[in-house]
C-alpha positions as CSV (number, residue, x, y, z in Angstrom):
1,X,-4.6,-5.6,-26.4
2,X,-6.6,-3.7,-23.6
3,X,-9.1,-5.3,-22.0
4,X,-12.5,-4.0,-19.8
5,X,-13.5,-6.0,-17.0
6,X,-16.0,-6.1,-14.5
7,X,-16.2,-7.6,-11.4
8,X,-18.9,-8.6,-9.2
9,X,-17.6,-10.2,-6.0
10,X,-16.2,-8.1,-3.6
11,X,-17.9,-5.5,-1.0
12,X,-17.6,-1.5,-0.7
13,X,-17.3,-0.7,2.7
14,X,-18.4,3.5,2.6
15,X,-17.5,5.4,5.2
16,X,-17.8,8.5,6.9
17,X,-15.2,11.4,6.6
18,X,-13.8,11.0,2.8
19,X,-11.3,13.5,2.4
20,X,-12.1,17.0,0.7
21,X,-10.6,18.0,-2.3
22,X,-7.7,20.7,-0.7
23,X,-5.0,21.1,0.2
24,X,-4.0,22.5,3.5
25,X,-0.9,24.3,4.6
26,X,0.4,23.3,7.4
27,X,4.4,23.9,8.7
28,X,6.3,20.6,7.8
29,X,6.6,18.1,10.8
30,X,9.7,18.4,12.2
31,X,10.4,14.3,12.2
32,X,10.3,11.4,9.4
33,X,11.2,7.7,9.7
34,X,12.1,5.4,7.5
35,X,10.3,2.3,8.2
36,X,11.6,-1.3,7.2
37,X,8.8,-2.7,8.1
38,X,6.8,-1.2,5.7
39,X,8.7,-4.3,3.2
40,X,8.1,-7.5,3.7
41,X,11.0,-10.0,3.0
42,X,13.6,-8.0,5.1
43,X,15.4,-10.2,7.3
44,X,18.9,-8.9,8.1
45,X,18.5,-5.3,7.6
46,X,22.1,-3.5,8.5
47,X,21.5,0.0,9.4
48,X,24.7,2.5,8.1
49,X,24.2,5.0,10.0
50,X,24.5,6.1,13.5
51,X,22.4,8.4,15.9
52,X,24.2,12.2,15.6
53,X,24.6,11.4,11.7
54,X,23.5,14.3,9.4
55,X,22.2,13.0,6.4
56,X,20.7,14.1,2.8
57,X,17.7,12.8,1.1
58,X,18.7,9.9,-0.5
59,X,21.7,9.3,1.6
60,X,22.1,4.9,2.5
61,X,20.9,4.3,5.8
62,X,20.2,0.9,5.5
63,X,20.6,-2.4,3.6
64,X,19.2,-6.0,3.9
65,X,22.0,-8.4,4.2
66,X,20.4,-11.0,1.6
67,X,19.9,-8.1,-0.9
68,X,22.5,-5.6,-0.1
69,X,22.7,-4.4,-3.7
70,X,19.2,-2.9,-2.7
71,X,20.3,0.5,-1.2
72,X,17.3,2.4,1.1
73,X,17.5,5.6,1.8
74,X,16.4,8.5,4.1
75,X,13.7,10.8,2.6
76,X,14.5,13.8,4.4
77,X,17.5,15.9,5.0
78,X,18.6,16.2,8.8
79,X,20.2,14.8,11.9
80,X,19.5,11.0,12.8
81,X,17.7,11.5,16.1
82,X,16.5,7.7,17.3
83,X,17.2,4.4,15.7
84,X,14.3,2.6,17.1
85,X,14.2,-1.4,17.6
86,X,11.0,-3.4,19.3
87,X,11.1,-7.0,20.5
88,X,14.7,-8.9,19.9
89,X,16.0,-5.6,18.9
90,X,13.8,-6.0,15.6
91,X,14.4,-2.7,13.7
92,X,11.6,-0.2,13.3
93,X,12.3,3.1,12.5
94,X,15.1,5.3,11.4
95,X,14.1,9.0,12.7
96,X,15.4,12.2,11.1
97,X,15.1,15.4,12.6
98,X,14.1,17.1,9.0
99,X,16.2,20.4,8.0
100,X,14.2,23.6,7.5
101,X,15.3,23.2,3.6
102,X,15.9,19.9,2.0
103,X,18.8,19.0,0.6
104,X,19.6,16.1,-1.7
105,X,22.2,13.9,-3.4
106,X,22.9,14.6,-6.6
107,X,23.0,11.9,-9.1
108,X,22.9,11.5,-13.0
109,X,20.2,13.9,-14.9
110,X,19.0,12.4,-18.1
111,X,17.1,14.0,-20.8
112,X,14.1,12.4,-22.5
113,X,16.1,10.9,-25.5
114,X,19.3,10.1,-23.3
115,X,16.3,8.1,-20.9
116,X,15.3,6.0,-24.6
117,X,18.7,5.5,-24.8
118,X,20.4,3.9,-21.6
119,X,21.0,0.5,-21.0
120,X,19.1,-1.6,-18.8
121,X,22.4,-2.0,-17.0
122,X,22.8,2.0,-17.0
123,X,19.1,2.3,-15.2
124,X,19.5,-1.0,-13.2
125,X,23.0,0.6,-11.3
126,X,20.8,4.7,-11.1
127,X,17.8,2.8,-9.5
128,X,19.8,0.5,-7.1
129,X,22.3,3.6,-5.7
130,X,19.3,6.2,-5.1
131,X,16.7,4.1,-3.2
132,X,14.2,3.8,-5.9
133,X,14.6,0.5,-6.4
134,X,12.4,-0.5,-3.6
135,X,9.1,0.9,-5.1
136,X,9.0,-2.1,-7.1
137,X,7.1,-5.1,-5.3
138,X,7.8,-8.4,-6.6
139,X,5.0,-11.0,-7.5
140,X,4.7,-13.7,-6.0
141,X,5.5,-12.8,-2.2
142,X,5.1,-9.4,-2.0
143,X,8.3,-8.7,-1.1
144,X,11.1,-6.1,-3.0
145,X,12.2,-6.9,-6.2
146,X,15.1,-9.4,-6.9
147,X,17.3,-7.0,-9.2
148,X,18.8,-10.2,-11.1
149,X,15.1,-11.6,-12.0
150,X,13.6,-10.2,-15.2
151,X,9.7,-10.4,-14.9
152,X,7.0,-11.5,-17.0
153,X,5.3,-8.8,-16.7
154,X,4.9,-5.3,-14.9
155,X,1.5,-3.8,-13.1
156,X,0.3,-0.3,-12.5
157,X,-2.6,-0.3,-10.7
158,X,-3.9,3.2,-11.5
159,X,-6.9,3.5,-8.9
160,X,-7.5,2.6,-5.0
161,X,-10.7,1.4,-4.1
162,X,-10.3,0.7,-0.6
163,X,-12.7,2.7,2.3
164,X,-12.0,6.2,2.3
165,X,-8.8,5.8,-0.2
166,X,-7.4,9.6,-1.8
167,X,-8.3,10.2,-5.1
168,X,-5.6,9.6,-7.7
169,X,-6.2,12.5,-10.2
170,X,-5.6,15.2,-7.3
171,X,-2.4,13.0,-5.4
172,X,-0.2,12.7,-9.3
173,X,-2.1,16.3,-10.8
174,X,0.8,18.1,-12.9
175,X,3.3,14.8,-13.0
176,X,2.6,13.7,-16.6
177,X,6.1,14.2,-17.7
178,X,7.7,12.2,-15.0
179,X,5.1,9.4,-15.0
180,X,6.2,8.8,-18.9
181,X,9.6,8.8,-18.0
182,X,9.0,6.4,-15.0
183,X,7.3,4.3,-17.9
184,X,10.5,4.4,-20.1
185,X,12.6,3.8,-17.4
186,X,10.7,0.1,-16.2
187,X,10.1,-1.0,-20.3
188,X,13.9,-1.8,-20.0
189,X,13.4,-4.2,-17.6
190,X,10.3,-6.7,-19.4
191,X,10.0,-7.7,-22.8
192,X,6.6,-8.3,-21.5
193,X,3.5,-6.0,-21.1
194,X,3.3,-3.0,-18.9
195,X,-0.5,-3.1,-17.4
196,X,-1.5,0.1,-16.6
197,X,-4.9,-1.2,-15.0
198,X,-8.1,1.9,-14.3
199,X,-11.3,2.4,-13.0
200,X,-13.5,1.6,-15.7
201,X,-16.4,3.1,-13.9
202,X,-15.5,7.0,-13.3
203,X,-13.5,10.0,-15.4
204,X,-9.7,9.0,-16.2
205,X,-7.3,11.5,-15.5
206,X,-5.0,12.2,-18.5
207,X,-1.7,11.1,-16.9
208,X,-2.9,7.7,-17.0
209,X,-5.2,7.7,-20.6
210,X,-2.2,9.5,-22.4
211,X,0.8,7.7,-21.1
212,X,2.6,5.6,-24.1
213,X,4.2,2.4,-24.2
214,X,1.6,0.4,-21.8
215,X,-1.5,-1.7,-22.4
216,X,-4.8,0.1,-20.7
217,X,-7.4,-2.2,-19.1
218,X,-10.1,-0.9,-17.5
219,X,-12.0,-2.6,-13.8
220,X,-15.0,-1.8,-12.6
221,X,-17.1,-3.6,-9.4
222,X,-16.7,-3.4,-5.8
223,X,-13.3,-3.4,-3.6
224,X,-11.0,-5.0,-4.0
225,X,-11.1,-3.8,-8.2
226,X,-8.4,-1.6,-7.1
227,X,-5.9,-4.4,-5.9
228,X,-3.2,-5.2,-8.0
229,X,-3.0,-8.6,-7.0
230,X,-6.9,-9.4,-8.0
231,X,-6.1,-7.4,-11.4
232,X,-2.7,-10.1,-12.5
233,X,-5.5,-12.5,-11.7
234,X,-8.0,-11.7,-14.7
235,X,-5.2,-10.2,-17.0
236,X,-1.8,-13.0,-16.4
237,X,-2.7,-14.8,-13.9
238,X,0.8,-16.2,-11.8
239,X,1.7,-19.5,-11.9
240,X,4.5,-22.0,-10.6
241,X,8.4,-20.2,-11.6
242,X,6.5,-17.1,-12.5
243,X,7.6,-13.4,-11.6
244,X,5.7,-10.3,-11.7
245,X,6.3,-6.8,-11.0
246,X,4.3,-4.5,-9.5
247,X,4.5,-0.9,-8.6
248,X,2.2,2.3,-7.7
249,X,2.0,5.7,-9.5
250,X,3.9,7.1,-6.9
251,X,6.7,4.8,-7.7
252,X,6.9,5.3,-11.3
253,X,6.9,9.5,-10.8
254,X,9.4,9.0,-8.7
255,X,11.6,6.9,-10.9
256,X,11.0,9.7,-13.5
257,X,12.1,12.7,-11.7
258,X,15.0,10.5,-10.5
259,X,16.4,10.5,-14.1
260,X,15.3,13.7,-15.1
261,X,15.9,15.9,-12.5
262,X,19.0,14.0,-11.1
263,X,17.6,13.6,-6.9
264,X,15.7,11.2,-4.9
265,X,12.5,13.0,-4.3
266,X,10.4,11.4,-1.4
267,X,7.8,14.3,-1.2
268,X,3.9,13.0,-1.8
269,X,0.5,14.1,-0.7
270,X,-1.5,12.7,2.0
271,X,-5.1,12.4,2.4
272,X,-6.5,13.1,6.3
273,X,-9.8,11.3,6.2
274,X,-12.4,9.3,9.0
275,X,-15.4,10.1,11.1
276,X,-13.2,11.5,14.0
277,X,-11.7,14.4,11.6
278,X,-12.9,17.7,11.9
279,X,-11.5,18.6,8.2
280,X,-10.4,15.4,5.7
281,X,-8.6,17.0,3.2
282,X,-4.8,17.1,1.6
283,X,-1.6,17.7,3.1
284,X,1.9,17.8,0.9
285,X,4.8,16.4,2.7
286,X,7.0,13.3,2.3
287,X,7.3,10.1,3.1
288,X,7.7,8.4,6.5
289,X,6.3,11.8,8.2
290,X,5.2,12.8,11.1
291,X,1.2,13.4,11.5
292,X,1.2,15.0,14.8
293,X,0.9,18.5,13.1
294,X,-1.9,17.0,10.7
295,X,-4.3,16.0,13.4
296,X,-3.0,18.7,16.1
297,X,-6.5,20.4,16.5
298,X,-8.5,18.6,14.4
299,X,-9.8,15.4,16.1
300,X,-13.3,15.5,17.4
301,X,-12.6,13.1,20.3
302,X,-10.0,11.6,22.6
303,X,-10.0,7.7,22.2
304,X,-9.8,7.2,18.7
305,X,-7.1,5.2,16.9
306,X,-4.8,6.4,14.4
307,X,-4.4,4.4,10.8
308,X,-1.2,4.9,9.0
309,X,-3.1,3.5,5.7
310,X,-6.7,2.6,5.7
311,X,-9.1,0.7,8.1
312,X,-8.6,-2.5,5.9
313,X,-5.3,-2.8,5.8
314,X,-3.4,-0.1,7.2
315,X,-1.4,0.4,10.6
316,X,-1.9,1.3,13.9
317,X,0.1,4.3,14.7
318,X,0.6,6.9,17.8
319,X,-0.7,10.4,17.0
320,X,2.7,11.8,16.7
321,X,3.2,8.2,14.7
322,X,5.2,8.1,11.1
323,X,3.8,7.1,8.1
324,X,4.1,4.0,6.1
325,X,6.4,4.1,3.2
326,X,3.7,3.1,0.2
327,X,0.9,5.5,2.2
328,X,-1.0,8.5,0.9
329,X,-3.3,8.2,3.2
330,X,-4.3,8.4,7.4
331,X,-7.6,7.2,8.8
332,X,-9.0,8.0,12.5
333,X,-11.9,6.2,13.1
334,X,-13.6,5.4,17.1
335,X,-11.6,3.1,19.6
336,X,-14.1,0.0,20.2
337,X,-13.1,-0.5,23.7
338,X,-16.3,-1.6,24.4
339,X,-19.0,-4.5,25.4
340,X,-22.1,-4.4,24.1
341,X,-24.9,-6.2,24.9
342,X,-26.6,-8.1,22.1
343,X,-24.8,-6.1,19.9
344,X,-24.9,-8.3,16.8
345,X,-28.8,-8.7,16.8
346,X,-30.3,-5.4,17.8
347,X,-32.2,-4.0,15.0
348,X,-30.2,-0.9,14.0
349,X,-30.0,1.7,10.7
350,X,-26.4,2.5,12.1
351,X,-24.1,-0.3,11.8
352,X,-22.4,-1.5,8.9
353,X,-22.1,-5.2,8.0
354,X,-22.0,-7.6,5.3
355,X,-23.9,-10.1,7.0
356,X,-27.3,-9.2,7.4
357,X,-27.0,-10.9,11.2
358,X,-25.6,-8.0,12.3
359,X,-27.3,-4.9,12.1
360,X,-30.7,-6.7,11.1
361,X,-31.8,-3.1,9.2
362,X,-28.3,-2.1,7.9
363,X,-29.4,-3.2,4.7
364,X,-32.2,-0.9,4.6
365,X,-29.1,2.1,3.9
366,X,-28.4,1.9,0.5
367,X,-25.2,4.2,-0.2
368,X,-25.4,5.7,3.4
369,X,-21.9,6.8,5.1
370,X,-20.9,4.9,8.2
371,X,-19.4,5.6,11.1
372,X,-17.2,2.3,12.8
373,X,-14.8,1.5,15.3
374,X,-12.6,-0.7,16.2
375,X,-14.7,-3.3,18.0
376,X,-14.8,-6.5,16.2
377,X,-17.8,-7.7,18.0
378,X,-16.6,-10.5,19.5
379,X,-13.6,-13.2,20.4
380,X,-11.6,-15.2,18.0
381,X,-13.4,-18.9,17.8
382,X,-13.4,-22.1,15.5
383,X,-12.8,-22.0,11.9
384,X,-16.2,-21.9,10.7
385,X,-17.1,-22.6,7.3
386,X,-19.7,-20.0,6.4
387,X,-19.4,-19.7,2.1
388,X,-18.6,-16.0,2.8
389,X,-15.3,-15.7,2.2
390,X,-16.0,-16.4,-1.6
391,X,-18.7,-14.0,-2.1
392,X,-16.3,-10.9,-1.6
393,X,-13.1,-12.4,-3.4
394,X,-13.1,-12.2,-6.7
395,X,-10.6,-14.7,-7.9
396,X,-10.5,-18.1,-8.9
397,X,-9.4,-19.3,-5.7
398,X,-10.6,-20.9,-2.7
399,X,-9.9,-19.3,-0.4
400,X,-11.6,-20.9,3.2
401,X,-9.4,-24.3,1.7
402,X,-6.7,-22.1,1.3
403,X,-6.4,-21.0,5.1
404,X,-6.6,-24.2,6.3
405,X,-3.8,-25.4,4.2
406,X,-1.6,-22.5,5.3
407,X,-2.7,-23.5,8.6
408,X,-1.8,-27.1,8.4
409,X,1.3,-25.9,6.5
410,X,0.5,-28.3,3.5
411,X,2.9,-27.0,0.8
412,X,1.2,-28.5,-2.0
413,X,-2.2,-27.6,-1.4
414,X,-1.2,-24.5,-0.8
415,X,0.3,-24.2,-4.0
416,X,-2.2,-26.1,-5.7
417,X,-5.0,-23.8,-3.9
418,X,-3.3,-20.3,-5.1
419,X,-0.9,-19.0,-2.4
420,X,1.3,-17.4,-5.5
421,X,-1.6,-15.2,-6.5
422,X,-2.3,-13.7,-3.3
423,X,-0.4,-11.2,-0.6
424,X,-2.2,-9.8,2.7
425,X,-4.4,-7.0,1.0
426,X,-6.0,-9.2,-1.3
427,X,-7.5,-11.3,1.4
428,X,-8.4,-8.5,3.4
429,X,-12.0,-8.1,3.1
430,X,-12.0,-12.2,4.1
431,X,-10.9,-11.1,7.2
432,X,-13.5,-8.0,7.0
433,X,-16.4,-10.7,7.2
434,X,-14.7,-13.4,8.8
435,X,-17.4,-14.4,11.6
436,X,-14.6,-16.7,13.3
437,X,-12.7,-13.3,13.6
438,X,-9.1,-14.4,12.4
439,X,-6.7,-12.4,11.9
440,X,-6.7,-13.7,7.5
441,X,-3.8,-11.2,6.4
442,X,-1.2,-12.5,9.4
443,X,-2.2,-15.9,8.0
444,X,-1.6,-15.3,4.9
445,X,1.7,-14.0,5.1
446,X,2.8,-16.8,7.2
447,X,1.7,-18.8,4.2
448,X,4.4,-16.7,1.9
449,X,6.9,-16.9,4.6
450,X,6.4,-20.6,4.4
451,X,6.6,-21.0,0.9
452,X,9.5,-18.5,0.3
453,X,11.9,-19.8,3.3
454,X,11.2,-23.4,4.0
């Protein structure tokens, strides 16, 4: 049965430079990566392919030893350029030098009724082998998908509601037919509920309100509404031995055209958005590209920092940096390379902050755009205990007692407190308004890493 539900914890953090709706034509960029660490959960990835390598999209290039069934693959046709590794040889990126026209491997085409009738098997095996597989995120952990577990359930979240986040209806516009198939294709996998979870508080496109075989529920209220995590919470909220899927629009379209048009297609569109741009709009392309041509021209200053994602939660990237696998979406805001003097208490209509203590008259704003940097106003300190941390989360958690369990790597309190319910974007906007200025989300995963490995 659908359900409407509105929130009122959270924050909406509006800022300047919100992406216009067109779409620009640029020339493709002439690299993509592939980026592991875009998954969490990844500890042995073995890469199967060499520098000098021509590949398709959708050819293997890597596996993770403890999941090798789990097959990821290049998005791009081309020429392997750079295998690039960090710290302890830590792998990083997979670069292809993209061909002019993309070609791809072929597998199985399905029509609609041959789709209703494979086997979970059948679909399991097409989903493994073409690099599809990975779009689905597995509950709790965040990390991909165990192929042998059968979950409770499987979320959609249908909206984004982080700052400056591309608007759904223009990113999925035309991909009806592949989103229902996508649908068909995951019912084989629950005998549970597919949640297909949108904003209750603006227009629906008709991909979402028309597709069959899911339960609608509708959210409304301030970020983070659009988080799938916070929406399991208030629909199936996870418990102990529990496992839940979840998996963005994106995702499921690309499941569907990988059954019915027989190819793993990685192209999406991106959003160009923040204060520094001189023209947010759209840009198609695929994933794991290139933004240098995207912001070639169209920066209004020199020290700003890229955002592969969103100011929240995304990346820091160079400005010839790749994109993220799960983003549609690049942010360049101001460096904060900066001191300033009594910043946090001179009155000022130009700041944006949660806490009226900074910024006395940023309140005064209402629904005024803001432009911030990077500057986080100030040193890491003591773990203060200020209340605020539960005025923007809106869950039935704890979450200041939460940290400190995770910190004192108490197992059962952290169970007992909620650590199953919760990845790093969920806990974001904690970390937003943390006036001890921790870094939450690095916490929080160490919390998962504790809980999943030890």
């Amino acid at each position: 049965m659908s359900k409407s539900i509105k929130l009122k914890k959270g924050f909406d953090i509006n800022l300047a430079g919100k992406a216009e709706k067109k779409i620009a034509e640029i020339d493709q960029p002439e690299t993509f990566a592939y980026k592991p660490t875009s998954f969490q959960g990844i500890l042995r990835p073995k890469v199967v392919v060499d520098e000098g390598d021509n590949v398709k999209a959708g050819t293997p290039i890597l596996f993770d030893k403890k999941n090798d069934k789990v097959q990821h693959v290049a998005p791009v046709s081309g020429e392997i350029v750079e295998i690039r590794r960090g710290e302890k040889r830590k792998l990083l990126e997979v670069v292809i030098l993209a061909d002019k026209k993309i070609e791809y491997v072929e597998h199985k085409k399905f029509s609609v009724s041959e789709i209703n009738n494979l086997s979970t098997e059948e679909a399991k095996t097409q989903l493994l082998e073409s690099g599809t597989w990975v779009n689905l995120v597995q509950r709790p952990y965040g990390v991909v998908a165990d192929p042998e577990d059968s979950p409770k359930a499987i979320h959609i979240s249908a909206f984004d509601s982080h700052p400056l986040a591309p608007e759904y209806d223009l990113l999925f516009k035309g991909q009806d037919q592949y989103f229902q198939a996508g649908i068909d294709i995951l019912k084989k996998f629950t005998d549970g509920v597919i949640h297909l979870n949108i904003d209750g508080a603006s227009e629906v496109s008709q991909l979402f309100s028309h597709a069959k075989n899911v339960q609608l529920n509708k959210f409304s209220g301030p970020h983070p509404a659009g988080n799938v995590g916070v929406q399991i919470h208030h629909l199936d909220p996870i418990n102990k031995g529990d496992v839940v899927w979840t998996i963005n629009p994106h995702g499921v379209i690309q499941i569907g055209k990988l059954f019915i048009e027989g190819i793993y297609d990685a192209s999406k569109m991106v959003a160009l958005t923040g204060s520094e741009v001189k023209n947010p709009q759209y840009y198609k392309t695929f994933t794991g590209a290139s933004i240098k041509k995207m912001v070639a021209n169209n920066i209004a200053s020199d020290n700003v920092r890229y955002i592969s994602g969103n100011v929240l939660t995304g990346e820091k990237i160079a400005n010839d940096g790749h994109l993220g696998y799960f983003d549609h979406h690049v942010t360049v805001i101001p460096e904060g390379d900066y001191y300033e003097l009594f910043g946090w208490i001179k009155p000022t209509t130009k700041s944006l902050s949660f806490h009226r203590a900074f910024g006395l008259l940023s309140f005064l704003n209402g629904n005024k755009e803001f432009v911030v940097d990077t500057n986080t106003k100030g040193e890491p300190r003591a773990f203060v205990q200020t209340g605020t941390f539960e005025k923007v989360m809106p869950m039935d958690i704890l979450p200041t007692f939460l940290l400190k369990a995770i910190l004192a790597e108490d197992f059962d309190e952290m169970e007992a407190l909620g650590i199953y319910e919760i990845i790093e974007e969920d806990m974001a906007l904690c970390e937003f308004v943390d006036v001890s200025k921790h870094d939450v989300q690095e916490i929080v995963r160490e919390g998962l890493d504790l809980m999943q490995y030890s």
